[in-house]
N, C-alpha and C positions, 0 to 999 in steps of 0.2 A: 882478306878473310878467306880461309878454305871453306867453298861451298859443294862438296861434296861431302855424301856418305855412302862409303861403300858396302853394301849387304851383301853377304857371303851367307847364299843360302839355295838350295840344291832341290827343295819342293816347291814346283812351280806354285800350288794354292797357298803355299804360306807367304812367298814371293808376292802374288798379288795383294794376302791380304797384309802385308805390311806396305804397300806401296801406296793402298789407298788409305790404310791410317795414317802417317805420315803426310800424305796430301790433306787429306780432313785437318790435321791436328795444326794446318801451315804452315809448317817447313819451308822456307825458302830453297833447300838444298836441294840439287841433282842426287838422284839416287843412283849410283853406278851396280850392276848386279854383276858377282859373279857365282855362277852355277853351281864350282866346288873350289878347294882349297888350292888345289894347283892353279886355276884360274885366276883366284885372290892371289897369291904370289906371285904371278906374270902382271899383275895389274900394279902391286905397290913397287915390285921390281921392271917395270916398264920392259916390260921382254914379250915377245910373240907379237899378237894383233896389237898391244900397246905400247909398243916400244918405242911410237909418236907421240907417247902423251904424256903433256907437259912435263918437267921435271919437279916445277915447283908447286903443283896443283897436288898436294897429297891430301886424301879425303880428313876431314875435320873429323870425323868418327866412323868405327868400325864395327857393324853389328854382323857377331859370327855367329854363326851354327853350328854346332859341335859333331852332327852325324853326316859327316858329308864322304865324297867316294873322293877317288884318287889322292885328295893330301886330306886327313881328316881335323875337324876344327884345333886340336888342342897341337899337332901339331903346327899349325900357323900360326897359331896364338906366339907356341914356341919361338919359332923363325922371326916372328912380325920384334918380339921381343931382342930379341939378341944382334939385330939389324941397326945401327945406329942412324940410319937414315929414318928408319920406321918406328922406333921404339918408345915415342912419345904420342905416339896416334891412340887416344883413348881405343879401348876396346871393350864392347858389350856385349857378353856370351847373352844371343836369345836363343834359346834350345826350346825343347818339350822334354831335355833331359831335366830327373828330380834327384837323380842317384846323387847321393853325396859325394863319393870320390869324386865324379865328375866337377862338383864345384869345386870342391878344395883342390882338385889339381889345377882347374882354371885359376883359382885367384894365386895357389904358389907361383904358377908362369906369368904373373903379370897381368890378369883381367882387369878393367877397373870396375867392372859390374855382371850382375848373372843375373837373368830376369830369365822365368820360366813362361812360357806363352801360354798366355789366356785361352781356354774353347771359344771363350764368350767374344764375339767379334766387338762391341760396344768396349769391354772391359779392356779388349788387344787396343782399341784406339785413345783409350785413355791413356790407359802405357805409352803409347808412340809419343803421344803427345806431353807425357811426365818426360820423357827421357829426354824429347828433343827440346822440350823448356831448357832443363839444365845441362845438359851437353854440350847444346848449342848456344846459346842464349847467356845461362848465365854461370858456366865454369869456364874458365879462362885458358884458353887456350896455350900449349905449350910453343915458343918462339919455333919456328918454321927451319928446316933444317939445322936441328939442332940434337944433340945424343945428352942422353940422363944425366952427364957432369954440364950442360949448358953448352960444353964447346960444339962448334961445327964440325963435322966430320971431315977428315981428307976426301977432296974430292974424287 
């Protein structure tokens, strides 16, 4: 079972407050953080500080942020997409974006969900806890190193 999820998100106070709704809502899963989207690319791509970590450990789910510095969310969305290594890693755009292009471009590239963040801290931990019920719990996970047609990729 992949027990991580990795959060791609770049405000420290949203950082926390999803870390403790996810603890609340209990989550078994490691939450791996990274800051901005270049960071999330060196981490699914095990490159820089990660390039020790595991190869078969890819996060169970990926909640991105859409307004982030150096790669921004919809670009990784992109990449995470088109990577046959990565490309079965559910992915949940959590924004405070409401603009609609923003969504429809997120679900053309592949999101498998758009949840806009709660103010209300009680209502954000309710969400944590919707999402990670079914993410985790009870959608079925896609076979672990495996690309959109089923086959394995060349190593």
């Amino acid at each position: 079972m992949n027990n991580v999820i990795l959060l791609v998100e770049d405000s420290s106070s949203d950082e926390k407050l999803t870390l403790v709704a996810f603890r609340r809502s209990g989550v078994p899963h490691e939450m791996v953080v990274a800051r901005d989207g270049a960071d999330a690319l060196d981490y699914l791509e095990r490159r820089g500080k990660y390039a020790d970590r595991d190869p078969g450990a890819r996060p169970a789910l990926i909640l991105l942020d859409l307004k982030l510095p150096r790669v921004g969310g919809l670009e990784v969305l992109r990449r995470v997409r088109e990577d046959p290594r990565t490309r079965m890693i559910p992915i949940v755009i959590l924004t405070a974006s409401k603009e609609e292009a923003d969504v429809a471009r997120a679900y053309s590239l592949g999101a498998n969900g758009y949840v806009h963040k709660p103010v209300d801290f009680g209502e954000f931990a309710e969400g944590a806890k919707t999402l990670a019920q079914f993410w985790l719990r009870w959608n079925e996970q896609p076979p672990a190193g495996r690309g959109s047609d089923g086959v394995a990729p060349p190593a």
